[in-house]
C-alpha positions in Angstrom: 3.8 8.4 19.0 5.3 7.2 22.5 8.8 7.1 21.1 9.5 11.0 21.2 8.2 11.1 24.9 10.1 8.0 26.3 13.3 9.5 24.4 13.0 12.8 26.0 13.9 11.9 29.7 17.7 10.2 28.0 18.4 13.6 27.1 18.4 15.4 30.5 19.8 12.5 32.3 22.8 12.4 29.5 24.0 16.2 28.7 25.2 14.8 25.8 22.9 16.7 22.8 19.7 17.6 22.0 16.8 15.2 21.0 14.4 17.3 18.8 11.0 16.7 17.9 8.4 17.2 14.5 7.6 19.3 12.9 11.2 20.0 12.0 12.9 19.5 9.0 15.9 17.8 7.9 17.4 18.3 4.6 19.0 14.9 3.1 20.1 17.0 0.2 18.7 19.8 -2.5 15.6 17.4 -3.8 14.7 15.6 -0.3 13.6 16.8 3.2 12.3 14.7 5.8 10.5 15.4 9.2 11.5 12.4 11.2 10.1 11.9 14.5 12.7 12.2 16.4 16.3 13.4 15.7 19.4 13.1 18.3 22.4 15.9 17.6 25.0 15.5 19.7 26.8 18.9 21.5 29.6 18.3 19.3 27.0 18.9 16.4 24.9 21.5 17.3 26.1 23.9 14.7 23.7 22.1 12.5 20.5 22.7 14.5 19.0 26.0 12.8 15.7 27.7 15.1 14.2 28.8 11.6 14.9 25.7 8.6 15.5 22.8 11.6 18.6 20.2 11.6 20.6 21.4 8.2 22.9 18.5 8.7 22.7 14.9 9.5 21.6 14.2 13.2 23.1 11.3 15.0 19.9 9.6 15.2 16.7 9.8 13.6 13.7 8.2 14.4 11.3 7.5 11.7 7.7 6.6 12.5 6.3 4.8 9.3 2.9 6.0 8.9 0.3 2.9 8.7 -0.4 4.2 5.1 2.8 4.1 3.7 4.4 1.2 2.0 7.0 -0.7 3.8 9.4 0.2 0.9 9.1 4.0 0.9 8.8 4.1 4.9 11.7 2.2 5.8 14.3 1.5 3.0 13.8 4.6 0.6 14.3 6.5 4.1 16.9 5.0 5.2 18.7 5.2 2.3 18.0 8.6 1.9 19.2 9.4 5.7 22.5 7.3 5.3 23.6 9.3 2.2 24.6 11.6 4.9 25.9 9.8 7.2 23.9 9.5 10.3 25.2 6.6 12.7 21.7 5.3 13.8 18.1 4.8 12.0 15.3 3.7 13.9 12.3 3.0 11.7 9.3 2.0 14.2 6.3 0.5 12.3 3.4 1.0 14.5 1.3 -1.7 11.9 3.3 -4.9 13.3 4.7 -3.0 16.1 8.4 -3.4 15.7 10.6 -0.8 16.5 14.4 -1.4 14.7 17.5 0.3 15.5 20.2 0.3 12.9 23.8 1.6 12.5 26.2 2.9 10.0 28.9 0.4 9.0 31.2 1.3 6.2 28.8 -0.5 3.6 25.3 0.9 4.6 23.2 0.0 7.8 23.3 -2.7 10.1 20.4 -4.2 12.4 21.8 -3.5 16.0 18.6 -3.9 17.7 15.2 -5.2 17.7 12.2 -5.8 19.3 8.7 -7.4 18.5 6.4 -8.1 20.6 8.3 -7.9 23.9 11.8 -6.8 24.3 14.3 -3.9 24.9 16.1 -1.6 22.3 19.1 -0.2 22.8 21.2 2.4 21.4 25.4 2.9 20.4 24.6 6.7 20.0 22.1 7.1 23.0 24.3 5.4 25.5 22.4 4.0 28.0 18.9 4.4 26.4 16.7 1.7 27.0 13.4 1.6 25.5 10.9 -0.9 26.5 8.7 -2.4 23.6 5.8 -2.5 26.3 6.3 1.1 26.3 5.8 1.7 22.9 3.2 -0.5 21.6 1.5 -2.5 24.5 -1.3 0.8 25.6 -2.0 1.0 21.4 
């Protein structure tokens, strides 16, 4: 659970958006809601950020942390499938099982790996420019 806090100090050095935090909702469409942990919506889409149902669009980012009891199909393909039917330029599914955080973006045929780290290492992000998040960070106190 280290990702949402290490995100938050990005946001207020970088104007850019608003990182938001579970419990929220985000509807992927009328059958499928999601409450990733955490979402990025940038100014430019903050008409999508509702105070009472949460993000009723696609964020720019979404983080999803895949629960040590879900499978790695449901927790990291079905949701990322699910959250690029959308559109949103960055998934970062962070498996705190074999600690490995991913970071991938939208291409024009699905998702690409654009960053990784295992063990040791840094991730970075195209939509959080400038973010870098220590592996250490994330995994190294757990």
């Amino acid at each position: 659970m280290e990702l949402p806090f290490l995100t938050k100090t990005w946001p207020k050095a970088n104007p850019a958006g608003r990182l938001l935090a579970a419990p929220l909702d985000a509807p992927i469409d009328d059958f499928n809601v999601l409450q990733p942990d955490p979402v990025f919506v940038a100014t430019a889409d903050a008409g999508i950020i509702d105070q009472q149902n949460g993000v009723t669009g696609e964020p720019d980012m979404v983080a999803e942390i895949i629960s040590p009891s879900s499978s790695p199909k449901r927790g990291r393909t079905d949701k990322m499938r699910l959250c690029g039917r959308n559109g949103s330029p960055e998934f970062w599914p962070t498996h705190p099982n074999n600690k490995r955080i991913e970071v991938y973006e939208k291409t024009g045929s699905g998702y690409a790996l654009f960053s990784f780290a295992s063990e040791e290492g840094i991730i970075t992000s195209k939509v959080l420019t400038g973010l870098e998040v220590h592996w250490r960070d994330i995994f190294a106190a757990g």
